[in-house]
C-alpha positions, -999 to 999 in steps of 0.1 A, spaced: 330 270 433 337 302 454 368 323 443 386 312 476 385 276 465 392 287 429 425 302 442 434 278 471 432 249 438 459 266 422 434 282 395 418 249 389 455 225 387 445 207 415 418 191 403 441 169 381 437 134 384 467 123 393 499 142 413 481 175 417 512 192 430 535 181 409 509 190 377 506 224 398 544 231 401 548 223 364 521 251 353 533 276 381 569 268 365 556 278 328 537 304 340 569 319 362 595 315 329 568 336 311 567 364 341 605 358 349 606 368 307 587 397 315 606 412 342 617 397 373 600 420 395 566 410 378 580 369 389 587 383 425 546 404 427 535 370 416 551 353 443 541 378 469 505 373 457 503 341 458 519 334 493 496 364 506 462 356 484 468 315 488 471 322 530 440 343 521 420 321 504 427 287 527 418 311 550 387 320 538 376 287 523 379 273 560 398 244 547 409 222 569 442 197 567 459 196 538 434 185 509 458 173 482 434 198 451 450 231 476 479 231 452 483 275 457 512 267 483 533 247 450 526 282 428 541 298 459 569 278 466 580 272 432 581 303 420 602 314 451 628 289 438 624 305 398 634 335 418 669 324 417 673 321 383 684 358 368 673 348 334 646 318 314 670 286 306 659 247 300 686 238 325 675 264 350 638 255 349 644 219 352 666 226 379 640 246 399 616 222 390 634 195 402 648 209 434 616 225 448 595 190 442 624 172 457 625 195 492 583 191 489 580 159 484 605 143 510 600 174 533 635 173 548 646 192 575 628 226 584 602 215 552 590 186 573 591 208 608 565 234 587 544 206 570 529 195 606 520 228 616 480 230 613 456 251 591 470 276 565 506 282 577 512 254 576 500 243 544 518 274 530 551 273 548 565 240 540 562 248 506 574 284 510 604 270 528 612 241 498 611 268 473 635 291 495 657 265 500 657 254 461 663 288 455 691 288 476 706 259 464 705 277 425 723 306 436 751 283 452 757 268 424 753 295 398 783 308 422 802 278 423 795 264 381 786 301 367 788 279 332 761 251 338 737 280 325 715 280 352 
């Protein structure tokens, strides 16, 4: 296995048997409380990296539609939507979890639009665009229910 393909399989997650992503976003959401714990900024390089190095290495793997084992655009994407959470809570991880699958898998609105563009954008930019949106959604309602300890 070539690094490309190494990195484009979310570090191996999506070779699981069964629900690749969602087995992906749960390890990219363990992996983000633990750098979100370390500093936020380290959570935010992380992202960067993995939108950048995950364009990168579909890139450079030449793969071509959307393989369901390229499960680097659910690290992506779900750490995005960890973004919005200023601090590690059960409540806000399940909430990020939940949010950023939910705008993945149904791929409403500008998620779908993204998902039938071809080669690596668009296997990266629906998924960038859920977590956005997910993170968007925590910060609204942060505002709104400061108390729900998200």
């Amino acid at each position: 296995m070539t690094l490309a393909r190494f990195i484009a399989a979310g570090f191996g997650t999506g070779y699981a048997p069964v629900a690749a992503g969602t087995v992906a976003s749960a390890a990219a959401t363990i992996a983000g409380a633990g750098l979100l714990q370390l500093s936020p900024w380290a959570l935010a390089l992380a992202a960067l990296l993995a939108v950048f190095g995950g364009y990168a290495a579909i890139e450079r793997a030449a793969i071509e539609g959307d393989p369901g084992w390229v499960v680097i655009d659910e690290f992506a994407g779900q750490w995005i939507a960890l973004l919005a959470l200023p601090r590690v809570t059960p409540a806000g991880l399940a909430a990020a979890f939940i949010l950023f699958r939910l705008f993945d898998i149904t791929k409403l609105g500008p998620v779908g639009w993204a998902d039938r563009r071809h080669g690596a954008f668009g296997i990266m930019a629906d998924d960038i665009i859920a977590g956005t949106i997910a993170a968007a959604l925590l910060i609204l309602v942060r505002l709104v229910r400061p108390g729900w300890g998200l």
